[in-house]
Structures are given as C-alpha cells and as structure tokens.
Backbone as a chain_set.jsonl record, in Angstrom:
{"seq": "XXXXXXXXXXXXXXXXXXXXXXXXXXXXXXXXXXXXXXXXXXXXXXXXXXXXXXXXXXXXXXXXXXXXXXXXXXXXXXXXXXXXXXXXXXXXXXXXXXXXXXXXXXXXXXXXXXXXXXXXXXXXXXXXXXXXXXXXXXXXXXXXXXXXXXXXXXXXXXXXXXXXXXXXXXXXXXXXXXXXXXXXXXXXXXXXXXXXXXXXXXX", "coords": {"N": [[-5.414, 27.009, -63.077], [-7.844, 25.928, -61.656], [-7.398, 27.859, -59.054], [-8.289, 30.244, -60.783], [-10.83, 29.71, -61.696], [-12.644, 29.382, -59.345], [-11.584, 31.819, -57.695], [-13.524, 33.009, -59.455], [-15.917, 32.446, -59.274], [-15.976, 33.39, -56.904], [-15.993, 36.221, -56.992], [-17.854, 36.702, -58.351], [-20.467, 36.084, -56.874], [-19.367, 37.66, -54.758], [-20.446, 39.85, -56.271], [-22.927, 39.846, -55.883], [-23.966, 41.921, -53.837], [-24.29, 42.551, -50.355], [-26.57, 41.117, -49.494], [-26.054, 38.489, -49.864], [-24.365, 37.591, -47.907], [-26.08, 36.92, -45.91], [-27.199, 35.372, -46.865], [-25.755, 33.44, -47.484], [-25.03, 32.35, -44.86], [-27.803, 31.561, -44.244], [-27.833, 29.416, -45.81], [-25.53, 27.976, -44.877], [-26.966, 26.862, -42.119], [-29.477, 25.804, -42.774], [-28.835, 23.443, -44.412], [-27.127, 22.54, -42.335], [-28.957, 21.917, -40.206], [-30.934, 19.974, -41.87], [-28.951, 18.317, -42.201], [-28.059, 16.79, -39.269], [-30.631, 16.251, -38.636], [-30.904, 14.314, -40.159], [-28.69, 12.396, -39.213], [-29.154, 12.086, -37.137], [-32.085, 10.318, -37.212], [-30.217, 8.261, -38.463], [-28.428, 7.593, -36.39], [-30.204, 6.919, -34.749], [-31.256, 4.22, -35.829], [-33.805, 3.396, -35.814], [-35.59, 4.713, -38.041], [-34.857, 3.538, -39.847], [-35.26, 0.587, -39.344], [-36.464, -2.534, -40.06], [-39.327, -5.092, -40.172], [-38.481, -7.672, -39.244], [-36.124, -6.713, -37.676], [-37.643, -5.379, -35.468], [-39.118, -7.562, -34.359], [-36.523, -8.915, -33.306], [-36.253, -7.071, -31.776], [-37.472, -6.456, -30.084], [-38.442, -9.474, -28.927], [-35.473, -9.707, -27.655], [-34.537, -7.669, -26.01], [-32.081, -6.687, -24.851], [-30.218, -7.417, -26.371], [-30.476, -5.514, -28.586], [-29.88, -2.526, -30.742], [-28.898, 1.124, -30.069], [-31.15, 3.784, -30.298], [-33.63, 1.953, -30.485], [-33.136, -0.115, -29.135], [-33.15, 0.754, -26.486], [-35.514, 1.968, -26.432], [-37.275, 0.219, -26.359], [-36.028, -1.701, -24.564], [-36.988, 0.127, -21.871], [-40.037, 0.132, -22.534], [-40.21, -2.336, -22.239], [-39.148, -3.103, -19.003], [-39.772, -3.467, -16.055], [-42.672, -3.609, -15.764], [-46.255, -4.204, -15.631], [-48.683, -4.202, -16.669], [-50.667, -4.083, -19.638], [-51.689, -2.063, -19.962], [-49.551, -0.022, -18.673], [-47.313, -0.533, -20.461], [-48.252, 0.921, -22.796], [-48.628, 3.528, -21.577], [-46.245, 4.02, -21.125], [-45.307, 4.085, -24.039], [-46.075, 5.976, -24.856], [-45.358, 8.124, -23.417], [-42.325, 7.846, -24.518], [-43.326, 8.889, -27.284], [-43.997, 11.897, -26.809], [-41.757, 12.298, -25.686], [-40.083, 12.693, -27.923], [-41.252, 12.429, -30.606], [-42.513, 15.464, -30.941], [-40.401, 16.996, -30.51], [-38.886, 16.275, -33.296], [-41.091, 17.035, -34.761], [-40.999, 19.717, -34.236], [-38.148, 20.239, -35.866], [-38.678, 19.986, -38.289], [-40.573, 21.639, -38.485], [-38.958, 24.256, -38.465], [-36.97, 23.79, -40.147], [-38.581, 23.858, -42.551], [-39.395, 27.063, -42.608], [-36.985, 28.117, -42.92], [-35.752, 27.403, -45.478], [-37.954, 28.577, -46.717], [-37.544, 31.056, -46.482], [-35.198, 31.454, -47.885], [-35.349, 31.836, -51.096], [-37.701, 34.166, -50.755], [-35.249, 35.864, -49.374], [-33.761, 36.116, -51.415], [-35.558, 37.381, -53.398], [-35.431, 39.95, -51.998], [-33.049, 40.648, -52.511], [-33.287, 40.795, -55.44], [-34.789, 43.348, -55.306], [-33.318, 45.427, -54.621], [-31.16, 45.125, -56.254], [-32.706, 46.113, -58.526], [-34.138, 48.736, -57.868], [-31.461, 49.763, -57.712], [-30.22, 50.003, -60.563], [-32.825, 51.217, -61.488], [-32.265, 53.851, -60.686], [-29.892, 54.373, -61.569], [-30.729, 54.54, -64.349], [-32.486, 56.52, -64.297], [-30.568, 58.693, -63.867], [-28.977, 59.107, -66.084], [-27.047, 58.967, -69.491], [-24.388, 58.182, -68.389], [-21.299, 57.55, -68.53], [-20.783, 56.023, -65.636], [-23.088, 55.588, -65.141], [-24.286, 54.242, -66.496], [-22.691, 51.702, -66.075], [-23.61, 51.67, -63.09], [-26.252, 51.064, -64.036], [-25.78, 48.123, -64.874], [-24.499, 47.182, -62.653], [-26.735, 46.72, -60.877], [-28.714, 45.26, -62.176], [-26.64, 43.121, -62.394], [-26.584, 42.256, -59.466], [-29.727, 41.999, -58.911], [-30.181, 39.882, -60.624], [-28.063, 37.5, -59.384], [-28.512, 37.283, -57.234], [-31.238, 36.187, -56.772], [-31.066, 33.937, -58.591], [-28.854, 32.685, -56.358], [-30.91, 31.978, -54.206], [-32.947, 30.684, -55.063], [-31.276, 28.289, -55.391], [-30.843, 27.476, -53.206], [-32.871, 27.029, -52.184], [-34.494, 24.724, -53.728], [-33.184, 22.383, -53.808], [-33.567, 22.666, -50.99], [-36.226, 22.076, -50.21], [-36.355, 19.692, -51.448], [-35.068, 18.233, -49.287], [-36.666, 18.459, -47.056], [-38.585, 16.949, -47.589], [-37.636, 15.056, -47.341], [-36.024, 14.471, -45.037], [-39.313, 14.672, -43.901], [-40.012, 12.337, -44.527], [-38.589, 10.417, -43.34], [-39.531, 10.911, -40.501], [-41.951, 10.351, -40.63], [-41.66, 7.455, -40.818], [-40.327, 6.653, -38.793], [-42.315, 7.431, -36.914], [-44.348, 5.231, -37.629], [-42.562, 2.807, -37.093], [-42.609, 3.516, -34.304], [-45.509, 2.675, -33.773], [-45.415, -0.507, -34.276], [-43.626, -1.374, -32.869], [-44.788, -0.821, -30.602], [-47.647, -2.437, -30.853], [-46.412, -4.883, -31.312], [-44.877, -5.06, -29.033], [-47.183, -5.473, -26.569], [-47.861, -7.808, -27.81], [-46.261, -9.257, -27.376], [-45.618, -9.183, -24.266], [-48.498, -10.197, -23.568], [-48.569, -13.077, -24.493], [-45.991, -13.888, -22.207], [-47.715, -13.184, -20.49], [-49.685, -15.348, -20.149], [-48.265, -17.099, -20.513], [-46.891, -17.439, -18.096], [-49.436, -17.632, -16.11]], "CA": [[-6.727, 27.026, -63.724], [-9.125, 25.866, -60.767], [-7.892, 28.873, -58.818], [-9.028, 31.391, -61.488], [-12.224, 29.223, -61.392], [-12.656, 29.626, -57.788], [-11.897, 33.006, -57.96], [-14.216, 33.912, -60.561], [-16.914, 31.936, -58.385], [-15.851, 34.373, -55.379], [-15.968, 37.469, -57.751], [-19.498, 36.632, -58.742], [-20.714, 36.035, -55.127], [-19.766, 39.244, -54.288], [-21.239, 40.944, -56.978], [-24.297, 40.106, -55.866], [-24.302, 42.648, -52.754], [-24.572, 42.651, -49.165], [-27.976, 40.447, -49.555], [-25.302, 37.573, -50.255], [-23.6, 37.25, -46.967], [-27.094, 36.47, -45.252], [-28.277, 33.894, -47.95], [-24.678, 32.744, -47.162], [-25.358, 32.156, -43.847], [-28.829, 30.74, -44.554], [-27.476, 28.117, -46.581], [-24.847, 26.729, -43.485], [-27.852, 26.764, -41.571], [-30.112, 24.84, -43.561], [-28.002, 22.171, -44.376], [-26.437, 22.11, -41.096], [-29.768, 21.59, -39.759], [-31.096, 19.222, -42.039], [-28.248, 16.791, -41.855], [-27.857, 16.658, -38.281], [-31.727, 15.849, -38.516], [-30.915, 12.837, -40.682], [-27.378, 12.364, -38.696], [-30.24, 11.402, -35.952], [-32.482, 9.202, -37.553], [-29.287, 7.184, -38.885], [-27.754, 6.968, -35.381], [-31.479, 6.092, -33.749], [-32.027, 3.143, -36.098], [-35.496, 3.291, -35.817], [-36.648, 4.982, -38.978], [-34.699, 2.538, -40.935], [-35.814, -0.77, -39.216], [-37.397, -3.13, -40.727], [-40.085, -6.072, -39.272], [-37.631, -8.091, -38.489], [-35.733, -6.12, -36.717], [-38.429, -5.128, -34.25], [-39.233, -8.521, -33.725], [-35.612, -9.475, -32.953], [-35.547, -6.035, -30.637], [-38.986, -7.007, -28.422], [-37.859, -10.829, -27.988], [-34.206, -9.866, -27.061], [-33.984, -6.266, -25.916], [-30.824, -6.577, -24.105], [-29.151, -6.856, -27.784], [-31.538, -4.327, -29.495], [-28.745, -1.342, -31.125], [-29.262, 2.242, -30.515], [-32.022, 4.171, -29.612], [-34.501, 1.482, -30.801], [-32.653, -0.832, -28.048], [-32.979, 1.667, -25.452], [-37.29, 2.549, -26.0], [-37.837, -1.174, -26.01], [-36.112, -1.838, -22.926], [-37.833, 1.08, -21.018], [-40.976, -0.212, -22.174], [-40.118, -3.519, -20.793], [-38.585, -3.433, -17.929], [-40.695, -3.471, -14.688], [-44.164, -3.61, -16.392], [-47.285, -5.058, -14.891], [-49.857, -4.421, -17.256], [-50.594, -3.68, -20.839], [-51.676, -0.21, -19.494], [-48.084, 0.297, -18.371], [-46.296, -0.523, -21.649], [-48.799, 1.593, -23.899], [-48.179, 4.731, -21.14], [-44.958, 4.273, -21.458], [-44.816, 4.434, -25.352], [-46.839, 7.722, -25.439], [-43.776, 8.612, -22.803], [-41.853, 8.09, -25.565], [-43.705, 9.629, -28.202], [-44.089, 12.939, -26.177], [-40.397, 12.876, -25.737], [-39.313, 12.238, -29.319], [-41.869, 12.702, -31.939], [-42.615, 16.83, -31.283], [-38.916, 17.656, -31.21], [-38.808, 16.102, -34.378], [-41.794, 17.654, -35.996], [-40.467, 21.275, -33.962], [-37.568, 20.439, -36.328], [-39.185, 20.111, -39.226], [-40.644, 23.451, -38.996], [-38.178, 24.817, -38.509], [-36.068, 23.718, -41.374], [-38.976, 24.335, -43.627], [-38.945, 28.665, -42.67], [-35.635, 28.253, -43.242], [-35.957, 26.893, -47.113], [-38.785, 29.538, -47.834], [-36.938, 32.48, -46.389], [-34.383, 31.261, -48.815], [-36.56, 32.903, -52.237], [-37.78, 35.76, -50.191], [-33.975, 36.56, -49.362], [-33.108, 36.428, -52.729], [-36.297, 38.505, -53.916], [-34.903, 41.302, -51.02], [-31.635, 41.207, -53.352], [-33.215, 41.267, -56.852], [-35.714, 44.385, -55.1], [-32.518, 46.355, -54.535], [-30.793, 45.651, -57.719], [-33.604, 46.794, -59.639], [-33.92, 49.929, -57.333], [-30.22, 50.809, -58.248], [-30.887, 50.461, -61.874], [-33.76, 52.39, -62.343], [-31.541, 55.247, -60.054], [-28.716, 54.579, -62.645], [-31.442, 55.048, -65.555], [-33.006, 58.223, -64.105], [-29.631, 59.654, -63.582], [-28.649, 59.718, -67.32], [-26.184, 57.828, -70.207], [-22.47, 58.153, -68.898], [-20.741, 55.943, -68.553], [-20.952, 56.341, -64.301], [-24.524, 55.331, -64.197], [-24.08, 52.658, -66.88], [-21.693, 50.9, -64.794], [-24.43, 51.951, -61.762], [-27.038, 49.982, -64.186], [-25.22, 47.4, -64.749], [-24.249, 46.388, -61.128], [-27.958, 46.598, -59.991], [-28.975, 44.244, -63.06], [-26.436, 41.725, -61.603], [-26.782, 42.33, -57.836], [-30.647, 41.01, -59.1], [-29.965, 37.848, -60.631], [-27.512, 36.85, -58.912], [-29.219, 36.972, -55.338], [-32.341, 35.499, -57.427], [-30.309, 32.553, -57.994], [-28.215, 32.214, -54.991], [-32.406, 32.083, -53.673], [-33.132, 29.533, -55.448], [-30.394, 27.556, -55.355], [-30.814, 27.325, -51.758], [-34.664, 26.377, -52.105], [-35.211, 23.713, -54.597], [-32.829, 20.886, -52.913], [-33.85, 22.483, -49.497], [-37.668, 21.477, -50.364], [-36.273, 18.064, -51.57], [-34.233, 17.805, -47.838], [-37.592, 18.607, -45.981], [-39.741, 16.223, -47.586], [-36.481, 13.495, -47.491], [-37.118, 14.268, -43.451], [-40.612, 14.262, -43.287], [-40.576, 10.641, -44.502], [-37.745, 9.643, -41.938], [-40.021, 11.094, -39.484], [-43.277, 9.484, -40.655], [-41.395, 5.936, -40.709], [-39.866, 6.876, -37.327], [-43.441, 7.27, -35.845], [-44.49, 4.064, -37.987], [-41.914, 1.781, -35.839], [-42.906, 2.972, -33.133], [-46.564, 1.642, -33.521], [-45.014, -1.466, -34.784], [-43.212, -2.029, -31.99], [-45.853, -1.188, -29.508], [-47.406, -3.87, -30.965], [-45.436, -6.349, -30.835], [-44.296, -5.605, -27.187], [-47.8, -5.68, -25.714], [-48.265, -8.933, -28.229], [-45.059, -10.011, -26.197], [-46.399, -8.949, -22.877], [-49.472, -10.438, -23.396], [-47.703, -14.308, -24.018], [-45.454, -13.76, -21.265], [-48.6, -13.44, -19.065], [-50.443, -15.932, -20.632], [-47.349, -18.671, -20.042], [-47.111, -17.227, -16.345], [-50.999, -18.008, -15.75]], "C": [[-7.847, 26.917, -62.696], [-8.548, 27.054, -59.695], [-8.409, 30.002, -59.114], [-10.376, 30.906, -61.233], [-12.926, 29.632, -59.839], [-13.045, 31.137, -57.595], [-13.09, 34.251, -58.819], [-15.582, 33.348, -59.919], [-17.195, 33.117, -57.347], [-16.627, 35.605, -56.053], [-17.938, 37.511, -58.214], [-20.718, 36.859, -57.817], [-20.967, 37.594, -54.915], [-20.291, 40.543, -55.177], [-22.452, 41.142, -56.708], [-24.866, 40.963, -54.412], [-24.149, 42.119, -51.4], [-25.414, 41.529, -48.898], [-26.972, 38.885, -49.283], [-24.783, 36.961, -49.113], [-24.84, 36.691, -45.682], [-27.381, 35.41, -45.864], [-26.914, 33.248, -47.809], [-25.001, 31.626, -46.242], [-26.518, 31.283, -43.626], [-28.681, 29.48, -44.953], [-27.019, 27.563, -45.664], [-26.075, 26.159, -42.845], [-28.839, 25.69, -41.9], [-30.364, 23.763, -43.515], [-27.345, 21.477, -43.372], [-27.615, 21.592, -40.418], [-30.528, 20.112, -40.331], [-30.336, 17.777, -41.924], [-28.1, 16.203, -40.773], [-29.5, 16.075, -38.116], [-31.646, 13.863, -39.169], [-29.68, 11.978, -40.062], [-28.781, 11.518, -37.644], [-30.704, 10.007, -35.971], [-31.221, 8.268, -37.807], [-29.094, 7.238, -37.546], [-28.905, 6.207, -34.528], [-31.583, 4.417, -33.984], [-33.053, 2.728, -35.831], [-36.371, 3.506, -37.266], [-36.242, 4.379, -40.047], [-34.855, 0.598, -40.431], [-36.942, -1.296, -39.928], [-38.566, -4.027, -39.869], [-39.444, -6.732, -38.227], [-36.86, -7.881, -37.769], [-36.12, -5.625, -35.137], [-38.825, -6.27, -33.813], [-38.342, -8.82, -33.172], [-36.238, -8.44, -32.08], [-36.786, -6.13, -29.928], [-38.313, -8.435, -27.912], [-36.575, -10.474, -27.493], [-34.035, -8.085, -26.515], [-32.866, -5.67, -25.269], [-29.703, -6.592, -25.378], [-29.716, -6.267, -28.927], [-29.959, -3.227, -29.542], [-29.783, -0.133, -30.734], [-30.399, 2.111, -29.992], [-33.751, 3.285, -29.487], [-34.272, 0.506, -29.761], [-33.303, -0.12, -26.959], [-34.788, 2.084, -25.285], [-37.573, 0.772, -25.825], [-36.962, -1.655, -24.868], [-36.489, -1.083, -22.005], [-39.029, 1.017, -21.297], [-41.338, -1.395, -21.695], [-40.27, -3.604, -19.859], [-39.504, -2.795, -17.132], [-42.575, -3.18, -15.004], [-44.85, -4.741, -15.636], [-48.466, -4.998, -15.322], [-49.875, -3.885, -18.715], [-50.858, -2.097, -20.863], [-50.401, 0.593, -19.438], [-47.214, 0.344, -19.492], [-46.931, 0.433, -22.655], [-48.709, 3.143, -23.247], [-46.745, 4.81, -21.38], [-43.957, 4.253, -23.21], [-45.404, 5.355, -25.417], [-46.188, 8.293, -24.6], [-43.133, 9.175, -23.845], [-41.852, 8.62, -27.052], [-43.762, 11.212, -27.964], [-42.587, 13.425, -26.258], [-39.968, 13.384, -27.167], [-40.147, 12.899, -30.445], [-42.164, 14.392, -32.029], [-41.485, 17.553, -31.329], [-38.761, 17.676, -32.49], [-39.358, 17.092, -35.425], [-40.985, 19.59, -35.979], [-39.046, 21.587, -35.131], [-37.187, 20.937, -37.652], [-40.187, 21.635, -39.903], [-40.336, 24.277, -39.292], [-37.108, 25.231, -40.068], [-37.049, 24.19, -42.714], [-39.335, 26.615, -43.825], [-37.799, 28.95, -42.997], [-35.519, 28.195, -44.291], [-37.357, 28.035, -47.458], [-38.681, 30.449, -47.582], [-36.121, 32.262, -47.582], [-34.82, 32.193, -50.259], [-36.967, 34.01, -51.633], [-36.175, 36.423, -50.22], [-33.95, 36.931, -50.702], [-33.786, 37.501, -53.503], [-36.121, 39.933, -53.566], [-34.051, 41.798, -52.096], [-32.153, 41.848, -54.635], [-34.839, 42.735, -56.53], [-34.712, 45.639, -55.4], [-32.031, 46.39, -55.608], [-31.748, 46.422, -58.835], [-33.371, 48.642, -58.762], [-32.513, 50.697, -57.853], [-30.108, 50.391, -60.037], [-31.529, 51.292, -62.591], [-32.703, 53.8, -61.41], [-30.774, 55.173, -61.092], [-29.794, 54.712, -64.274], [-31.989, 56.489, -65.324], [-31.463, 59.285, -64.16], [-29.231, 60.311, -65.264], [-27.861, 58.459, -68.242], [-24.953, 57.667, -70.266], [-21.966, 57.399, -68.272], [-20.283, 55.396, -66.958], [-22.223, 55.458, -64.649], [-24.932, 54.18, -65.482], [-23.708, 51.497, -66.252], [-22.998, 50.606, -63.711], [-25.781, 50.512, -62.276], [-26.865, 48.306, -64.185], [-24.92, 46.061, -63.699], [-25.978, 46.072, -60.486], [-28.418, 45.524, -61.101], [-28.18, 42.977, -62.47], [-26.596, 41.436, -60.12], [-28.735, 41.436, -58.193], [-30.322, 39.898, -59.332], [-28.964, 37.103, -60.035], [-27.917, 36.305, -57.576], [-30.429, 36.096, -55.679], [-31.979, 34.065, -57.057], [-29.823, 31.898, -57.222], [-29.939, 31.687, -54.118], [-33.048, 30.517, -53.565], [-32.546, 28.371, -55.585], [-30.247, 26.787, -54.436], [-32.233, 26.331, -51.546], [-34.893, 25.316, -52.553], [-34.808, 22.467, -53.997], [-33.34, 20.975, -51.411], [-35.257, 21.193, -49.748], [-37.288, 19.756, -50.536], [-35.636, 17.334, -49.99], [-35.321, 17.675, -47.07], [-38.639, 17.621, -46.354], [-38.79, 14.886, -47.098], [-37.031, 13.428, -45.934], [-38.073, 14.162, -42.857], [-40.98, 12.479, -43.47], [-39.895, 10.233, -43.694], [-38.73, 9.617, -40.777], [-41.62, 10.293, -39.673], [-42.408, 7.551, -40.479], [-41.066, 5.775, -39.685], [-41.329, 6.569, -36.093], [-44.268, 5.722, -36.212], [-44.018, 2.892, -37.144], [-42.742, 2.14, -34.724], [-44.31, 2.54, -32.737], [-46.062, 0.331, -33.654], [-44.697, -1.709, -33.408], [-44.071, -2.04, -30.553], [-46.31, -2.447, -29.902], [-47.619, -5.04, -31.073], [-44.58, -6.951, -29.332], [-45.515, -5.75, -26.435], [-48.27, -7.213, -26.286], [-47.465, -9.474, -27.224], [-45.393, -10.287, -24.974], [-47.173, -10.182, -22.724], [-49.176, -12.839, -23.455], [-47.005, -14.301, -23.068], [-46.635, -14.196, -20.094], [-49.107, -14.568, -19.131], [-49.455, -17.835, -20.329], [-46.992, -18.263, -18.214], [-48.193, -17.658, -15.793], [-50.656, -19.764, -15.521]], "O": [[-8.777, 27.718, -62.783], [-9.596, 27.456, -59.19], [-8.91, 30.775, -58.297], [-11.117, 31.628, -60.567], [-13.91, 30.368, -59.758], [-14.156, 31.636, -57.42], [-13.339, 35.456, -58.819], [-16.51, 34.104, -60.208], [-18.276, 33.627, -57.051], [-17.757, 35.922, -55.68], [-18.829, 38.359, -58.262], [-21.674, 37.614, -57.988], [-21.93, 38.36, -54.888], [-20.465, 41.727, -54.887], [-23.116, 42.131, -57.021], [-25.979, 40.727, -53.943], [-23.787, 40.943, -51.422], [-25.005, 40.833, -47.969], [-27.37, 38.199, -48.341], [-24.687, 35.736, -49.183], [-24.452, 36.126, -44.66], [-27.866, 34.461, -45.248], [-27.064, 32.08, -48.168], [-25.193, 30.442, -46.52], [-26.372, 30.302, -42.897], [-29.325, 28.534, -44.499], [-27.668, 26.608, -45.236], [-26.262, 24.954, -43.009], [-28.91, 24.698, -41.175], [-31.289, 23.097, -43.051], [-27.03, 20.287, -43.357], [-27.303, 20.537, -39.866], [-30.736, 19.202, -39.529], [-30.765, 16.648, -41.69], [-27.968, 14.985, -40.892], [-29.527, 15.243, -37.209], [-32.095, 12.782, -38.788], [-29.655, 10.8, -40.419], [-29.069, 10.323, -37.723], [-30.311, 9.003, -35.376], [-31.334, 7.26, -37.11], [-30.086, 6.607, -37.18], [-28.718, 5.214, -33.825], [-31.817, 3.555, -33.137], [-33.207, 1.533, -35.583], [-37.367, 2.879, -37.626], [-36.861, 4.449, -41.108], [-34.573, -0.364, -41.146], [-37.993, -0.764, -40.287], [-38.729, -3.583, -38.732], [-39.556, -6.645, -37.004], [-36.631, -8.782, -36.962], [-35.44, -5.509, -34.117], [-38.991, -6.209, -32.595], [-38.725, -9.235, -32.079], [-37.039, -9.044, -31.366], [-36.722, -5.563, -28.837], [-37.779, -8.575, -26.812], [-36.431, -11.178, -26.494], [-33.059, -7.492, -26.974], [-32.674, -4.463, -25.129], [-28.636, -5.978, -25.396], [-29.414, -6.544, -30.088], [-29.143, -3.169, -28.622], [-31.001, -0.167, -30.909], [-30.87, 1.122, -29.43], [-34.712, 3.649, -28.81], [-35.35, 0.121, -29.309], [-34.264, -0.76, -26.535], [-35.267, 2.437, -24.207], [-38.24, 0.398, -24.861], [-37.718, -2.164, -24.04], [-36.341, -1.66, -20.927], [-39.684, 1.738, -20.543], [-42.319, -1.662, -21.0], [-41.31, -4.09, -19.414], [-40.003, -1.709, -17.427], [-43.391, -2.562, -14.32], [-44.375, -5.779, -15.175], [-49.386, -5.54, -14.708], [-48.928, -3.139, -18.964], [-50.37, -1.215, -21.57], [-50.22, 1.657, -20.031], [-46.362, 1.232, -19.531], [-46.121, 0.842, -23.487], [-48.703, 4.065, -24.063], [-46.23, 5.815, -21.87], [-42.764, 4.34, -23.502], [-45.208, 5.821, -26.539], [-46.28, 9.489, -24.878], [-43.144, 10.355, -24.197], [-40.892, 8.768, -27.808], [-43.562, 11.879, -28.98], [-42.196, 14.505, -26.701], [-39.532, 14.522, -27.341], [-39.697, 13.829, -31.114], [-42.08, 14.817, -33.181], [-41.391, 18.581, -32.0], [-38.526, 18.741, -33.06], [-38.822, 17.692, -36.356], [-40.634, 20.346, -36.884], [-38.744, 22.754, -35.381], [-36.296, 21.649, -38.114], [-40.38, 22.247, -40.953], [-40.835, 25.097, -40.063], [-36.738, 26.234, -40.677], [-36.567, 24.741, -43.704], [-39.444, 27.247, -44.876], [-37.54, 30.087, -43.392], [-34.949, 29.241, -44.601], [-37.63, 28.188, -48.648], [-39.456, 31.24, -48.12], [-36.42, 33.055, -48.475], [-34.457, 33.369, -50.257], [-36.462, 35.028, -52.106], [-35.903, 37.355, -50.977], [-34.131, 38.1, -51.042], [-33.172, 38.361, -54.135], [-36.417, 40.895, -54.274], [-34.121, 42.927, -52.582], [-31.804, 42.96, -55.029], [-35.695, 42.962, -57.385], [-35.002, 46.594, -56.121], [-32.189, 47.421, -56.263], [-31.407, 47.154, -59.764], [-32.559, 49.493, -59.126], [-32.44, 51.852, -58.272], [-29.49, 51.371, -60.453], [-31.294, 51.89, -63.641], [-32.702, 54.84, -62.068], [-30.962, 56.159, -61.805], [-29.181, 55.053, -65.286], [-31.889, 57.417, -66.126], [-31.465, 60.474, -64.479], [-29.192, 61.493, -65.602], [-27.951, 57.274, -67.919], [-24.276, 57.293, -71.224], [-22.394, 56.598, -67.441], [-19.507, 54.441, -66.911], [-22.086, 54.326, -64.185], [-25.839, 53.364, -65.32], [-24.388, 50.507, -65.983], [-23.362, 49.447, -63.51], [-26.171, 49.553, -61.61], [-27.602, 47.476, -63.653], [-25.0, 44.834, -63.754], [-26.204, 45.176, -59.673], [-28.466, 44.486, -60.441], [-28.782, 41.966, -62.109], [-26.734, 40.277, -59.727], [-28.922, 40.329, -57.688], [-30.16, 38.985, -58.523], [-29.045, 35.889, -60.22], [-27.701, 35.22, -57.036], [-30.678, 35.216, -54.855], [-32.222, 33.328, -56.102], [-30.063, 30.696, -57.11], [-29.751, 30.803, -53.282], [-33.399, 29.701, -52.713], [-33.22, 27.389, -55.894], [-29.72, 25.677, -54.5], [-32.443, 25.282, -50.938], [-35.616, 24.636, -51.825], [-35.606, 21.587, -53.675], [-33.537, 20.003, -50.681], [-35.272, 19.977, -49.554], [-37.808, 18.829, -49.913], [-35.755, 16.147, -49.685], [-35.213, 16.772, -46.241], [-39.552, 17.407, -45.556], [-39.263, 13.884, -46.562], [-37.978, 12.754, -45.528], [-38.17, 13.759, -41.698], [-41.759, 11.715, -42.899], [-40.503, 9.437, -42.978], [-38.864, 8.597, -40.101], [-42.218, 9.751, -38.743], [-43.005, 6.643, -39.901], [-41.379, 4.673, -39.237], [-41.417, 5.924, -35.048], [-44.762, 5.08, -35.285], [-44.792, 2.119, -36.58], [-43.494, 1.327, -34.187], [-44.492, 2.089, -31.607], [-46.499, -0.215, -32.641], [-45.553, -2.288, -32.739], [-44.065, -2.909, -29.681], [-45.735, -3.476, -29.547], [-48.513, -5.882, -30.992], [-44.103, -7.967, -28.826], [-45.222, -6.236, -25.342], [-48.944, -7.907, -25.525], [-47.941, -10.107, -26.282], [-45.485, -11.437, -24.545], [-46.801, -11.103, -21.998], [-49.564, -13.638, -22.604], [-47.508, -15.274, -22.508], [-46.601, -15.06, -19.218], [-49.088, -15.115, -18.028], [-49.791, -18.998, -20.105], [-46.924, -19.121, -17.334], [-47.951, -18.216, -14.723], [-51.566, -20.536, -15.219]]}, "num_chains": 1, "name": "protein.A"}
C-alpha cells in the first residue's frame, strides 16, 4: 500500500514536466541552505544566550562554550583600553554579521524564484493546451489538453509549496540573526563594564 502511494506521488511529479526537476533542485537548496544557517546559530550559542549567560561568559571567559567563548576571549585578551575592546568587537562584527546577512539574501532569491519557477511551468502547460485546443477534438489533442492542464497546476503547486514555509524559514533566520547581533551589543557591554572595574581596582 505505501509503495503504490509513493509511486503515485512519483507519477504525479513527473507529470508536471521538465519545469519539475529544477523546482526539485530548488527545494534541496533552500532547505539545505536554510538549515545549515540555523545548524550555525545553534552551534555558535550566541543567538540563543541569554543575560546570564553573557555575564557568566565576560567574568569567566576561559569556560565561555562555543563561538560566544571564543569572541569574548579575543576581546579580552591583551587589551589596554576601552578603545581596544570596542575595535575589536566591530572586528568581530565585520567578520560575522555580513556573511550572515549575505546569507540571508541569498536564501530569500531562492524562496521567490520558487513561484516564478512554478509560474514558468503553469506558462507552458497552458501553451500546450491552447496548441491541443487549436488542433481539434480527437482524442490525440485531448490527451495533449489534458497533460498541459496538469503540467500547470502541478508546477503551480510544487511553487508554492516551496515558498510559503520558505518565507516562514527566512523570517525564522532573520530573527536568529537580529538576536545574534543583539548579544553581541550585550556583551560589548558588559566587557568594557568589566574592563572598566578591572582598571578601576588596578588604580
């Protein structure tokens, strides 16, 4: 039973033309892109820290996790002025934050080619329709209408199908990435607050 299902999934697919094996492709893409975007943020632990967290990871940055460990001890270590720790978080913003957004662009041409593709498909099915209506009523160019009627909606859908959760994936990442750039004011700071005691019990 679920390989007739399957099958009749496949069978549908390819009814919808040529157009199909690109919006295929589109889709890996996509998704492959967006998750590996959120695959990020989760391994950074940055755009899911909380207060407390950045406080623990300025006072102790030798047991800070992950990439949120790793910018707060490089704006630590060997500093000599509050100048120094605030160049060296716009270091780190330069590095980090325009990849991100470059990513985000990305993924969103990707989600609104998605509907165009599909409109390519349901351009052609119509095209072989009206050819199978001009031609005549036998049962050849029935068939002919037929296939161009589903070669449309089906690429329509496959279109859209692709689009509606993309759009929900690209906004899911734009907030990772706005909370991402959030920390890292936060933790500026709190490391030049840090700094600035440090000097202040050195004096």
């Amino acid at each position: 039973m679920e390989d007739t299902s399957l099958l009749d999934i496949f069978n549908i697919i390819f009814d919808g033309g040529w157009v199909m094996i690109p919006l295929f492709i589109l889709g890996l893409i996509i998704y492959g892109q967006g998750l590996s975007m959120i695959f990020f943020f989760k391994k950074s632990h940055i755009s899911g820290a909380s207060q407390e967290d950045c406080e623990k990871s300025v006072q102790n940055p030798d047991q800070a996790k992950g990439q949120i460990g790793e910018i707060v001890r490089y704006t630590q270590q060997d500093v000599k002025s509050l100048s120094d720790v605030q160049t060296r978080f716009d270091e780190v913003r330069l590095s980090e934050v325009p990849r991100i957004k470059q990513g985000i662009v990305v993924l969103s041409i990707l989600v609104n080619a998605a509907p165009l593709l599909g409109l390519l498909g349901t351009v052609l099915g119509m095209l072989t329709t009206f050819e199978g209506i001009s031609v005549g009523g036998s049962e050849s160019t029935t068939d002919m209408v037929a296939d161009g009627i589903s070669v449309a909606l089906i690429t329509t859908q496959m279109g859209l199908f692709l689009a509606i959760p993309g759009y929900f994936l690209v906004y899911h990442v734009q907030q990772k990435k706005n909370h991402f750039e959030a920390v890292l004011v936060r933790l500026e700071s709190m490391t030049l607050q840090h700094f600035n005691k440090k000097r202040e019990i050195a004096e």
